[in-house]
PDB file of N, CA, C, O and CB in Angstrom:
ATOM      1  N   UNK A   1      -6.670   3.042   6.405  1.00  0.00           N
ATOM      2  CA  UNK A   1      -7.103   3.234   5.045  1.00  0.00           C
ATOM      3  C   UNK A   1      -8.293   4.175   4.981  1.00  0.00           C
ATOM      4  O   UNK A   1      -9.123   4.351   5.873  1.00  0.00           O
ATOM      5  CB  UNK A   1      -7.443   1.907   4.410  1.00  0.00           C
ATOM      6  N   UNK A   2      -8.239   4.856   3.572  1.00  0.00           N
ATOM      7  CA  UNK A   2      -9.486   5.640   3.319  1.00  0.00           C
ATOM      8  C   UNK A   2     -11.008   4.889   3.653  1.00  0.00           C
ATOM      9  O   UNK A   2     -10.994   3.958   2.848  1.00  0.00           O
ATOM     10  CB  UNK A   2      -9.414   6.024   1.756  1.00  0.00           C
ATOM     11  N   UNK A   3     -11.996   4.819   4.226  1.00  0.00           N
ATOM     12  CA  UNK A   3     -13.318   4.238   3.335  1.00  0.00           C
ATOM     13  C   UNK A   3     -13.672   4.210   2.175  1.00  0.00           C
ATOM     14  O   UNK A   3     -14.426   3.330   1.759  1.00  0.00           O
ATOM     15  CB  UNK A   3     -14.256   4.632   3.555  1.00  0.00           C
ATOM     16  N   UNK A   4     -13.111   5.346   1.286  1.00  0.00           N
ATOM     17  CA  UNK A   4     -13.533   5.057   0.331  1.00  0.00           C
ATOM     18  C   UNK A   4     -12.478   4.365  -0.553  1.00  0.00           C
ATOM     19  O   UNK A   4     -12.957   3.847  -1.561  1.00  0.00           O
ATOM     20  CB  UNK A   4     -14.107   6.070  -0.083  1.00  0.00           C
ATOM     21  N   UNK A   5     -11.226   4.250  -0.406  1.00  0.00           N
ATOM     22  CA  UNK A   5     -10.339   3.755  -1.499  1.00  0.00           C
ATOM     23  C   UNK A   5     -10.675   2.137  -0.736  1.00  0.00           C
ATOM     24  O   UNK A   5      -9.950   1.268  -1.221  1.00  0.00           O
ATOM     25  CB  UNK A   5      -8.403   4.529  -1.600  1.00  0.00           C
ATOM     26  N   UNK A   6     -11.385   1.757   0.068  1.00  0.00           N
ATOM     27  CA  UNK A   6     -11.699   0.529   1.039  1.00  0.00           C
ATOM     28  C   UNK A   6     -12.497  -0.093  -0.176  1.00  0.00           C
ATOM     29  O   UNK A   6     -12.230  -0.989  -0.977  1.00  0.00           O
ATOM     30  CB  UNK A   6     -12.668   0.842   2.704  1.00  0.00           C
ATOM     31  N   UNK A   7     -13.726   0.850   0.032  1.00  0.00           N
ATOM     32  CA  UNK A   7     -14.807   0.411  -0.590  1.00  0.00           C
ATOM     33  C   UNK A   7     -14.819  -0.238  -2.138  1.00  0.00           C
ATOM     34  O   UNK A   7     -15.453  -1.166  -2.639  1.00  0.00           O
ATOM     35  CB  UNK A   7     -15.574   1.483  -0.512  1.00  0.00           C
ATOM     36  N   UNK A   8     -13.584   0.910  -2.772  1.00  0.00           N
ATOM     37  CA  UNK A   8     -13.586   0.478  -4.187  1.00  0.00           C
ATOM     38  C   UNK A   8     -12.192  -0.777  -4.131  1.00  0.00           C
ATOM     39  O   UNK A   8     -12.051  -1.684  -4.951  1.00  0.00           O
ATOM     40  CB  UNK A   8     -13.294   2.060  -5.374  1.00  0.00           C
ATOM     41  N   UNK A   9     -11.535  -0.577  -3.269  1.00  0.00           N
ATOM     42  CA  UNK A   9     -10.863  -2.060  -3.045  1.00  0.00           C
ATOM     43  C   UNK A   9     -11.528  -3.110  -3.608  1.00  0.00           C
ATOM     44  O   UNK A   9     -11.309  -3.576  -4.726  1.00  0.00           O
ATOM     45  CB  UNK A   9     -10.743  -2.467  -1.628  1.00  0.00           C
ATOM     46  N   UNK A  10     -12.837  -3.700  -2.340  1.00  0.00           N
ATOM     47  CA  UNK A  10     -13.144  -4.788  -2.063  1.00  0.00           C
ATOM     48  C   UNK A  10     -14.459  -4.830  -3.454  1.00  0.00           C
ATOM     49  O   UNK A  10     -15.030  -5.808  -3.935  1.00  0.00           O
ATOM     50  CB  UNK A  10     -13.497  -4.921  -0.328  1.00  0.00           C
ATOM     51  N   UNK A  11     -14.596  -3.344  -3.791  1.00  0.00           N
ATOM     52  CA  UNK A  11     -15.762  -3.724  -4.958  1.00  0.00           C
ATOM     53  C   UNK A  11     -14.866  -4.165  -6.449  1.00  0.00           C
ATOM     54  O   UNK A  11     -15.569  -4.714  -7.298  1.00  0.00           O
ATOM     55  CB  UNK A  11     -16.940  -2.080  -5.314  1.00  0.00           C
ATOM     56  N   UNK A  12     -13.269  -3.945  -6.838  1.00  0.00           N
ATOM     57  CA  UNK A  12     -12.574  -4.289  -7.460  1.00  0.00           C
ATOM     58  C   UNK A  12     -12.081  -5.881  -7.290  1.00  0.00           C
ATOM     59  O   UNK A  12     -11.737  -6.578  -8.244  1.00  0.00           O
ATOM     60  CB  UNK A  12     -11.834  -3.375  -7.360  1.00  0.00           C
ATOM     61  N   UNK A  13     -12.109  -6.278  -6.039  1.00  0.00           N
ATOM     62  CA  UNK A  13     -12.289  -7.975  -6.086  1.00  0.00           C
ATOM     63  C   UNK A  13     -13.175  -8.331  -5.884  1.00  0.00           C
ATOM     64  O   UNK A  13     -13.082  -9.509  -5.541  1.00  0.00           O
ATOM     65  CB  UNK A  13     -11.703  -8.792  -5.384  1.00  0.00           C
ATOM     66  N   UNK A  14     -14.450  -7.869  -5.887  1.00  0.00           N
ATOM     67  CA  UNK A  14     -15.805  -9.058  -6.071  1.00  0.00           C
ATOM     68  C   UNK A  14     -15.355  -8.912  -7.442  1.00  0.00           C
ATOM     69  O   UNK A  14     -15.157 -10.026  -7.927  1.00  0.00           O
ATOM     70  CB  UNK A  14     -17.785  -8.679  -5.632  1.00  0.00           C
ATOM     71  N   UNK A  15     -15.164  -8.156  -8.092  1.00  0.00           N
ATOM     72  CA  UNK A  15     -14.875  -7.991 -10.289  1.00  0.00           C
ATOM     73  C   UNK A  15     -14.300  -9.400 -10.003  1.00  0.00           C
ATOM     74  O   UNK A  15     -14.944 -10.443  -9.888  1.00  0.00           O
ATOM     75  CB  UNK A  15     -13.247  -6.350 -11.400  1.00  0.00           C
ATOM     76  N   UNK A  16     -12.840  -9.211  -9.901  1.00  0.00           N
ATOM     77  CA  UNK A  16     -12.148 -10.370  -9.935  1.00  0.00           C
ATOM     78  C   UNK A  16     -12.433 -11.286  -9.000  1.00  0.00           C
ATOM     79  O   UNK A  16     -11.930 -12.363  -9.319  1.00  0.00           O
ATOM     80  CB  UNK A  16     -10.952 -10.161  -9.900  1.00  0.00           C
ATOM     81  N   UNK A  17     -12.936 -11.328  -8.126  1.00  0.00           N
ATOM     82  CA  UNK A  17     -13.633 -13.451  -7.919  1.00  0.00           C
ATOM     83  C   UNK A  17     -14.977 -13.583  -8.890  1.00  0.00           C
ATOM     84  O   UNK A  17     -15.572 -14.660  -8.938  1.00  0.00           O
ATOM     85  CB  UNK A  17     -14.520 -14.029  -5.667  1.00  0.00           C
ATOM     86  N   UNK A  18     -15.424 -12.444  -9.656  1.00  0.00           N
ATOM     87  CA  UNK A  18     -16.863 -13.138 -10.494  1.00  0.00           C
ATOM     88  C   UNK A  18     -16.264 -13.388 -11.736  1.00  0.00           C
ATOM     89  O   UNK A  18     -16.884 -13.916 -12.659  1.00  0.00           O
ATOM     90  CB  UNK A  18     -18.384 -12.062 -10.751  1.00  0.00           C
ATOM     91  N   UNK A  19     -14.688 -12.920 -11.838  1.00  0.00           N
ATOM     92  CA  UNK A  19     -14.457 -12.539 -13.332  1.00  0.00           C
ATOM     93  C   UNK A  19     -15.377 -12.157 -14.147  1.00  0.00           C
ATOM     94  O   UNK A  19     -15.585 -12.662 -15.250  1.00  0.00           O
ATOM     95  CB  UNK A  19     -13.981 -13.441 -13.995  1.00  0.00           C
ATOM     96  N   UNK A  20     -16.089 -11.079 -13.566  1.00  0.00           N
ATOM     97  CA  UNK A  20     -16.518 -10.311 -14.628  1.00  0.00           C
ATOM     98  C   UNK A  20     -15.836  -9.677 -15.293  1.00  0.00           C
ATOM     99  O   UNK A  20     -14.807  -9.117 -14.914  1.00  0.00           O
ATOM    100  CB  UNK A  20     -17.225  -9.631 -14.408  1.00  0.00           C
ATOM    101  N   UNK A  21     -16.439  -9.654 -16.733  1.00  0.00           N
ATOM    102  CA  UNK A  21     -15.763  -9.126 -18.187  1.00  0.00           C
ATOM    103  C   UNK A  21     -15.517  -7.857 -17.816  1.00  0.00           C
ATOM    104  O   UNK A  21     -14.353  -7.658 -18.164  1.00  0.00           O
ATOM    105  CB  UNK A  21     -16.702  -9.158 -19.638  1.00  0.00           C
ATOM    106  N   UNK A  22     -15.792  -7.224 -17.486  1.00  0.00           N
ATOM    107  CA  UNK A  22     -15.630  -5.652 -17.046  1.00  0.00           C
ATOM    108  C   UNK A  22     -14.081  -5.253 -16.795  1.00  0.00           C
ATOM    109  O   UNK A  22     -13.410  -4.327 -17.251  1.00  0.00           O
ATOM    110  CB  UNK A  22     -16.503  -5.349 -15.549  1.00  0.00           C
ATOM    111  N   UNK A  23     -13.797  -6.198 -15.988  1.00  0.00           N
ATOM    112  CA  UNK A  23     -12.119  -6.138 -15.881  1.00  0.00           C
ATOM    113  C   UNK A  23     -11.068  -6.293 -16.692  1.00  0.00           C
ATOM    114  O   UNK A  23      -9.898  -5.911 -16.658  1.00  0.00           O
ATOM    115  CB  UNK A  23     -11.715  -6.877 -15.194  1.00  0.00           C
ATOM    116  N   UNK A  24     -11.789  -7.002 -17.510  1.00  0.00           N
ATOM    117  CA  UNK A  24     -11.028  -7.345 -19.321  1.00  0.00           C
ATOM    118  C   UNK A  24     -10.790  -5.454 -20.097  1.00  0.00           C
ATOM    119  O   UNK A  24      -9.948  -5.056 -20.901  1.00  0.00           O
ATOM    120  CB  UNK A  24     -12.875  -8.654 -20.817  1.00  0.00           C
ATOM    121  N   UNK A  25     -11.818  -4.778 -19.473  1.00  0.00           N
ATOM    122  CA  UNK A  25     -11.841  -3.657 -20.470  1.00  0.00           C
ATOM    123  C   UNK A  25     -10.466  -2.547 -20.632  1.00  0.00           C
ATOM    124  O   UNK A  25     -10.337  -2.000 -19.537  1.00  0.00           O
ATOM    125  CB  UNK A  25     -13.135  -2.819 -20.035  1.00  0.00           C
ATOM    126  N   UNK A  26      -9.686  -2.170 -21.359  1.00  0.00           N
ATOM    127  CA  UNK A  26      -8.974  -1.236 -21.176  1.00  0.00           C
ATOM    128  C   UNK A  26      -9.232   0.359 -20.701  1.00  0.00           C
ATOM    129  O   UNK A  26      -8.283   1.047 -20.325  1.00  0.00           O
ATOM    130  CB  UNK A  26      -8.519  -1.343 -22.130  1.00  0.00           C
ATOM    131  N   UNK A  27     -10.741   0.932 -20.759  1.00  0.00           N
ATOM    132  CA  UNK A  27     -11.086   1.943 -20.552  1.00  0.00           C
ATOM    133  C   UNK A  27     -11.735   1.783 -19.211  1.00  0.00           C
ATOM    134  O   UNK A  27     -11.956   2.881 -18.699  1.00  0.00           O
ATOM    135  CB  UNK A  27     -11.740   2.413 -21.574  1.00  0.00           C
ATOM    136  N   UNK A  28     -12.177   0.580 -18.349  1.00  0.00           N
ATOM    137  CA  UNK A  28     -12.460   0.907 -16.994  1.00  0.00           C
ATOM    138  C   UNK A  28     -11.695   1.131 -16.284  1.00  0.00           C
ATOM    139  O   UNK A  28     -10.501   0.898 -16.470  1.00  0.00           O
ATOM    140  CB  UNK A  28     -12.994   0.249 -16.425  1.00  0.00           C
ATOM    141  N   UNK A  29     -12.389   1.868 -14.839  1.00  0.00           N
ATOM    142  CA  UNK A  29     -12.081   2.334 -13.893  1.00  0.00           C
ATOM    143  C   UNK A  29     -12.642   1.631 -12.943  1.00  0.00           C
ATOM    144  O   UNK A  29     -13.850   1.395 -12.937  1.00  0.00           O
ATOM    145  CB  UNK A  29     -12.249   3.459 -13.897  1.00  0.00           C
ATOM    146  N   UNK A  30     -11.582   1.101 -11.770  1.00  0.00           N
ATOM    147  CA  UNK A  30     -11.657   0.712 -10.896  1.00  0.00           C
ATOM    148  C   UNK A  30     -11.569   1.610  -9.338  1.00  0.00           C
ATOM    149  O   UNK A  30     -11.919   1.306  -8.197  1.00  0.00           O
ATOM    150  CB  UNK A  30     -10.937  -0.108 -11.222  1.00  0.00           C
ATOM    151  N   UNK A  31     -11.042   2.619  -9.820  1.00  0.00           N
ATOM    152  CA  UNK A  31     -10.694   3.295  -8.280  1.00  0.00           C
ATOM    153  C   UNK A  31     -11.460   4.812  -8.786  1.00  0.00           C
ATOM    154  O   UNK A  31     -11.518   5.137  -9.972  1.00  0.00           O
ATOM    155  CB  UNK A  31      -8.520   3.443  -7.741  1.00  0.00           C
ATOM    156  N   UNK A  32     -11.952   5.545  -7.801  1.00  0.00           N
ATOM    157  CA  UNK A  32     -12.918   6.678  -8.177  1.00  0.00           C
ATOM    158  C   UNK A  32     -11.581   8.107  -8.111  1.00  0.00           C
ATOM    159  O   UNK A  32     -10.533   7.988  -7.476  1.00  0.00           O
ATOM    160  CB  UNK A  32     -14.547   6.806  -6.740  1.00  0.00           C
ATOM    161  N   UNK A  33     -11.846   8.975  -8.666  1.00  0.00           N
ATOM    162  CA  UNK A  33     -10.810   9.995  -9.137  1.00  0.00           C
ATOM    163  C   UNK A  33     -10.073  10.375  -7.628  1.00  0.00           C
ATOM    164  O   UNK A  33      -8.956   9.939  -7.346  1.00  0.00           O
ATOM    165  CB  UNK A  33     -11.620  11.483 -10.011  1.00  0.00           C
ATOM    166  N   UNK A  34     -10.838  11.221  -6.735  1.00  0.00           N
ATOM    167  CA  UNK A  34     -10.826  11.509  -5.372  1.00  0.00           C
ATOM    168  C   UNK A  34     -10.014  10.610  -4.689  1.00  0.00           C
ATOM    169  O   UNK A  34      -9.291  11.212  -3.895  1.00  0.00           O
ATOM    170  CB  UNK A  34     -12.088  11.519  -4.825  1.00  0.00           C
ATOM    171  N   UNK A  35      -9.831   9.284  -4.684  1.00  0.00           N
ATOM    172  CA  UNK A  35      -9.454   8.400  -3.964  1.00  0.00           C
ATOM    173  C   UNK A  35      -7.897   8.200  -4.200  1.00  0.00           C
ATOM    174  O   UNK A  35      -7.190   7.542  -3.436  1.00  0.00           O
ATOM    175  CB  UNK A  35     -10.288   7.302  -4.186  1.00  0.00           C
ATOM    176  N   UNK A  36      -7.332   9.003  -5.630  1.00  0.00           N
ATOM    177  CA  UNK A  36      -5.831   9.043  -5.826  1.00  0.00           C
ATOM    178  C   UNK A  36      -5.454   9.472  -5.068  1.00  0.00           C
ATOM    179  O   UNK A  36      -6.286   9.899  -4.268  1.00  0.00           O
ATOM    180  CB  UNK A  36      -5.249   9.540  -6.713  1.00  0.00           C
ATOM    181  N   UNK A  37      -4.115   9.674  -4.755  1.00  0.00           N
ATOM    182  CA  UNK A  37      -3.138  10.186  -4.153  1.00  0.00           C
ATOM    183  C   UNK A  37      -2.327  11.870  -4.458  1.00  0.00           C
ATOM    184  O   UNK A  37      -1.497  11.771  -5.362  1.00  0.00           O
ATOM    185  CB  UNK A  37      -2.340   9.109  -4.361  1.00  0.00           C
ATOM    186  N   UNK A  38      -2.384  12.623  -4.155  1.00  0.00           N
ATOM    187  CA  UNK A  38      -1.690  14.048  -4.196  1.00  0.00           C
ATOM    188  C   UNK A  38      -0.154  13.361  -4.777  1.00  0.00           C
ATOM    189  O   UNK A  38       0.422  12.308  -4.504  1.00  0.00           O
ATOM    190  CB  UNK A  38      -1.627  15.031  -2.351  1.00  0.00           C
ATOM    191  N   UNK A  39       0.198  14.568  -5.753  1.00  0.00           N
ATOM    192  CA  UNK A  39       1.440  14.236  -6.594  1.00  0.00           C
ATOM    193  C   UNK A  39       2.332  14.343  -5.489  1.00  0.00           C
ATOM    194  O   UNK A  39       3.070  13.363  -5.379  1.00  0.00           O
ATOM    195  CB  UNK A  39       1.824  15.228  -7.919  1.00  0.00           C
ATOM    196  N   UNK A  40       2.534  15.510  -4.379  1.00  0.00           N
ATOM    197  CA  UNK A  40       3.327  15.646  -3.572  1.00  0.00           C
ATOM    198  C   UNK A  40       3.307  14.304  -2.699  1.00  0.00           C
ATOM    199  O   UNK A  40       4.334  13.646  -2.535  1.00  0.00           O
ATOM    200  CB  UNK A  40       3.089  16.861  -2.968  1.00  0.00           C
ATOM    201  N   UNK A  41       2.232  13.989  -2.221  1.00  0.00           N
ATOM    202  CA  UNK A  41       2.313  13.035  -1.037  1.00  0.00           C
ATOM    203  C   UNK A  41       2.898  11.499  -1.544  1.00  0.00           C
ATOM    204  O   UNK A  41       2.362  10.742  -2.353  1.00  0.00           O
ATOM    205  CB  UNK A  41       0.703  12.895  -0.343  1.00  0.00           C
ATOM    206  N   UNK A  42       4.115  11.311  -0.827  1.00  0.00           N
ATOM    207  CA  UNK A  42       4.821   9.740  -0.999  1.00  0.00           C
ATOM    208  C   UNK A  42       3.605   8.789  -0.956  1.00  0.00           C
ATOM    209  O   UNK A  42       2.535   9.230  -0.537  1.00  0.00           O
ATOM    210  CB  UNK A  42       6.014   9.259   0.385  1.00  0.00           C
ATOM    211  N   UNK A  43       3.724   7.335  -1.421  1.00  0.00           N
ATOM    212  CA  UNK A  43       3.248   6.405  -1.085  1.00  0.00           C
ATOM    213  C   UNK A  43       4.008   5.415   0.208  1.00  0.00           C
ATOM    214  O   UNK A  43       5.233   5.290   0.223  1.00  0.00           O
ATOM    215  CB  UNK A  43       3.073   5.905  -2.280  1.00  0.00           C
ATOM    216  N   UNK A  44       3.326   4.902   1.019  1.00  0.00           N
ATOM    217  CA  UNK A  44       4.354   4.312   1.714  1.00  0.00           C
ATOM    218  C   UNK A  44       4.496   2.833   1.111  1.00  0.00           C
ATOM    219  O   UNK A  44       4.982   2.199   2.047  1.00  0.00           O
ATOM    220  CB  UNK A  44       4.057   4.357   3.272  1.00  0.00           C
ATOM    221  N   UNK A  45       4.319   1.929  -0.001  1.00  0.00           N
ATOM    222  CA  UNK A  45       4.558   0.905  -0.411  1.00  0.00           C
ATOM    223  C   UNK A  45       5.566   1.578  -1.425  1.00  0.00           C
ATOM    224  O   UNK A  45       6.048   0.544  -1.889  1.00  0.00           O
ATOM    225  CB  UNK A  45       3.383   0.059  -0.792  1.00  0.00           C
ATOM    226  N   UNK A  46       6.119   2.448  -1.988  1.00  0.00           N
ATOM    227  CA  UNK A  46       6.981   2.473  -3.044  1.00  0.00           C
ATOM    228  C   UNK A  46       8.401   2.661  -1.900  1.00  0.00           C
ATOM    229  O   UNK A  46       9.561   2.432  -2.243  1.00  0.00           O
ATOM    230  CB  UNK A  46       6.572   3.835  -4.336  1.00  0.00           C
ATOM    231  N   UNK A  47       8.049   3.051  -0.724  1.00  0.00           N
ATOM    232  CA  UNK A  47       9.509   3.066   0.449  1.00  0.00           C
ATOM    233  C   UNK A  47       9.629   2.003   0.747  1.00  0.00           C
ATOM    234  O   UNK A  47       8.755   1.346   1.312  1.00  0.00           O
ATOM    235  CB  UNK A  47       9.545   3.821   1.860  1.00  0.00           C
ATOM    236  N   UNK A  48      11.192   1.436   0.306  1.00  0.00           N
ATOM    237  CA  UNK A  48      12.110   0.333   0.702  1.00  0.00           C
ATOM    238  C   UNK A  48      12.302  -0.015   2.603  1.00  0.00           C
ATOM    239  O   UNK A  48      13.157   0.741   3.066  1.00  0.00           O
ATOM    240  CB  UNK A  48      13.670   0.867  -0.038  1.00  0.00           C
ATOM    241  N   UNK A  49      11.798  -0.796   3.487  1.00  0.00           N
ATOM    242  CA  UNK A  49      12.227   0.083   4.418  1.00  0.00           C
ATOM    243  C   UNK A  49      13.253  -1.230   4.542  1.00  0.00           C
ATOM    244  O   UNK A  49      13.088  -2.238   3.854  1.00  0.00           O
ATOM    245  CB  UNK A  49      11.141   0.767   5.735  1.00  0.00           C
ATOM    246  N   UNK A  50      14.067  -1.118   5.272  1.00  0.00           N
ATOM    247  CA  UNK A  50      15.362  -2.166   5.500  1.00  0.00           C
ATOM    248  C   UNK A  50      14.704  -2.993   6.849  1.00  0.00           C
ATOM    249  O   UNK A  50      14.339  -2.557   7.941  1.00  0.00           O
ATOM    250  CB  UNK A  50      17.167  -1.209   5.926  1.00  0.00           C
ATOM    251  N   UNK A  51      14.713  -4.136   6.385  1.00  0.00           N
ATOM    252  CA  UNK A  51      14.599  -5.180   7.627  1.00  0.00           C
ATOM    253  C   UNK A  51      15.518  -4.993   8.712  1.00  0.00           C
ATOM    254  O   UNK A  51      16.718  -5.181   8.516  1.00  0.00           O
ATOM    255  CB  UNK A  51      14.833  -6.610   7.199  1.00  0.00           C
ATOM    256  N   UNK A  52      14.995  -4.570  10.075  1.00  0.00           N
ATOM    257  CA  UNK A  52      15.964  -5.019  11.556  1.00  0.00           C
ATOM    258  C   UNK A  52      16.499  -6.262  11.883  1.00  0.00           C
ATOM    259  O   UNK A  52      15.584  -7.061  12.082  1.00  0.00           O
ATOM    260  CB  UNK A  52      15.238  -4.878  12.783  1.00  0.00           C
ATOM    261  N   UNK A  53      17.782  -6.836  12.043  1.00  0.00           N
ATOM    262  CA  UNK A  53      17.944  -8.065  12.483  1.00  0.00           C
ATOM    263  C   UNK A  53      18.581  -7.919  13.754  1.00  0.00           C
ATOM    264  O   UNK A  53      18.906  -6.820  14.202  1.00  0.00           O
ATOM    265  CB  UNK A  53      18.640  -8.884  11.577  1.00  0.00           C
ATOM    266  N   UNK A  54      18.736  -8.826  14.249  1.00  0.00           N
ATOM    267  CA  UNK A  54      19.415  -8.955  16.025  1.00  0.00           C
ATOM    268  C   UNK A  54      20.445  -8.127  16.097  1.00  0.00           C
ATOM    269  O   UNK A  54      20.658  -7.531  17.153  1.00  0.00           O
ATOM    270  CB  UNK A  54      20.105 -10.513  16.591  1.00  0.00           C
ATOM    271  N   UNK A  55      21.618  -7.870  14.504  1.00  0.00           N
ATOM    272  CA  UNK A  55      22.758  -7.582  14.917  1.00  0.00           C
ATOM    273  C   UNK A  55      22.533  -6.076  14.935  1.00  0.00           C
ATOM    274  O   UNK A  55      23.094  -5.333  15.739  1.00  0.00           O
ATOM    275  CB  UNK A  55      23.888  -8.167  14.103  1.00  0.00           C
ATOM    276  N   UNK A  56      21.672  -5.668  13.994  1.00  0.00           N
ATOM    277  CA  UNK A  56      21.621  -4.041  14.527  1.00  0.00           C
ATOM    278  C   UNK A  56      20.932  -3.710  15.059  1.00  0.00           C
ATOM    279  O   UNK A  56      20.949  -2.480  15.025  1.00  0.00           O
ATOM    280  CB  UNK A  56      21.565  -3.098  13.899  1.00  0.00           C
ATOM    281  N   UNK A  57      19.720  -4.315  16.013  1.00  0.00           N
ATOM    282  CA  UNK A  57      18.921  -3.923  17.090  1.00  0.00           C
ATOM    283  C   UNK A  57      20.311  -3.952  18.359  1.00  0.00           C
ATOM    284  O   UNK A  57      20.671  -3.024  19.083  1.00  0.00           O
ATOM    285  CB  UNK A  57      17.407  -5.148  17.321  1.00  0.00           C
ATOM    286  N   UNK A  58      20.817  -5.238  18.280  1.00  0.00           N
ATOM    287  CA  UNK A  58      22.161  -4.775  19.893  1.00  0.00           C
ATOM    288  C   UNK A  58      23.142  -3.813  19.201  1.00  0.00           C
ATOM    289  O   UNK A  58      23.953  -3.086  19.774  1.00  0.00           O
ATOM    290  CB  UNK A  58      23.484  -6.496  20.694  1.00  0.00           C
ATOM    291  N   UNK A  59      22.997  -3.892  18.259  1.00  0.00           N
ATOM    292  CA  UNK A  59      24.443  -2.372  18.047  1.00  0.00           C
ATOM    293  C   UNK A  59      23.630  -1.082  18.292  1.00  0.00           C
ATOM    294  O   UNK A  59      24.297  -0.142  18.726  1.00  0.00           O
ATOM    295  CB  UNK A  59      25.327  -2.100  15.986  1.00  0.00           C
ATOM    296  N   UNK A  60      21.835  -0.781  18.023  1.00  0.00           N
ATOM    297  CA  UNK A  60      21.312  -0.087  18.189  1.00  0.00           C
ATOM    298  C   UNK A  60      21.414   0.529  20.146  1.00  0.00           C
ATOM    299  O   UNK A  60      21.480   1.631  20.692  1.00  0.00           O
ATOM    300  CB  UNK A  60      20.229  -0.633  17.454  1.00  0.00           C
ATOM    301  N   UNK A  61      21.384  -0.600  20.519  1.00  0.00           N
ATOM    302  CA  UNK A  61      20.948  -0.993  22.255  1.00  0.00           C
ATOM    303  C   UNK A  61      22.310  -0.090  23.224  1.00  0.00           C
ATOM    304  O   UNK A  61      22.294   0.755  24.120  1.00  0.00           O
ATOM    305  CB  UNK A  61      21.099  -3.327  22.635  1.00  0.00           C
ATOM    306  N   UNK A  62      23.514  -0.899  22.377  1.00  0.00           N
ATOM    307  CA  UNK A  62      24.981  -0.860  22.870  1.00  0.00           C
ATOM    308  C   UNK A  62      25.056   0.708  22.824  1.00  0.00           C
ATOM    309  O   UNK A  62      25.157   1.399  23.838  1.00  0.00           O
ATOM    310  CB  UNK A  62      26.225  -1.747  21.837  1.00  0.00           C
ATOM    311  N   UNK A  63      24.983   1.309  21.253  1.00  0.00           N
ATOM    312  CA  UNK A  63      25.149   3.083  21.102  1.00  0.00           C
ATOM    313  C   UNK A  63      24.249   3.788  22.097  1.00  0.00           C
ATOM    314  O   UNK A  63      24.642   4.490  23.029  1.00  0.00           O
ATOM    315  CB  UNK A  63      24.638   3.726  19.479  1.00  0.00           C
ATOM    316  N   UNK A  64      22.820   3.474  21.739  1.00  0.00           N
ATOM    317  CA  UNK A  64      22.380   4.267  22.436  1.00  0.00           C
ATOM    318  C   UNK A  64      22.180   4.305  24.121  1.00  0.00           C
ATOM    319  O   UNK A  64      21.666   5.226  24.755  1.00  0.00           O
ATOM    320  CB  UNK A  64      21.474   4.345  21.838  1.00  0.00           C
ATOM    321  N   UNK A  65      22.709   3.099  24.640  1.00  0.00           N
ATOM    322  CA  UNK A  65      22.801   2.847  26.055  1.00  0.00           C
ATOM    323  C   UNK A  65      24.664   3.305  26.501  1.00  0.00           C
ATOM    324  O   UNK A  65      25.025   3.118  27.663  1.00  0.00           O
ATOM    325  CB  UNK A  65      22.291   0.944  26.319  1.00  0.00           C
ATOM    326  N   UNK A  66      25.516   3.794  25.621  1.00  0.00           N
ATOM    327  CA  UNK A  66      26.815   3.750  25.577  1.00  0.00           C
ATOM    328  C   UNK A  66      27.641   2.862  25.993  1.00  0.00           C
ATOM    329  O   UNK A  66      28.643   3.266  26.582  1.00  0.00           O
ATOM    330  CB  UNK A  66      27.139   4.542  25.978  1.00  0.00           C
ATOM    331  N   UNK A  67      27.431   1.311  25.787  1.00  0.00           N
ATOM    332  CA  UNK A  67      28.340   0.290  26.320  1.00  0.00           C
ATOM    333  C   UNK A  67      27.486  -0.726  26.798  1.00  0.00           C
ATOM    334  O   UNK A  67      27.959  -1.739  27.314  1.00  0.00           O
ATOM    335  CB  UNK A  67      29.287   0.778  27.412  1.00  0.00           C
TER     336      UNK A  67
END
């Protein structure tokens, strides 16, 4: 993680464990401008990734070992 998208993390839940009113507001900001993300660059939480289970780790094993 960034330090700084860190920093405003953990300063966005002290808000929420003091419930301070601040968080009620529709015009605050919680995360600082800089700390967004580039339009180009993916997020990796919006990628689905598919869970591995036993049966396609040995079908993985079998192909790529050929038999």
């Amino acid at each position: 993680l960034d330090p700084a998208l860190e920093r405003d993390f953990y300063r966005t839940l002290s808000l929420l464990k003091r419930r301070d009113p601040k968080i009620y507001q529709k015009e605050a900001k919680f995360y600082s401008e800089e700390t967004e993300q580039p339009e180009g660059q993916a997020s990796t939480s919006n990628k689905r990734i598919k869970p591995m289970h036993i049966k396609d780790y040995e079908r993985e094993v079998i192909l790529q070992k050929g038999g």
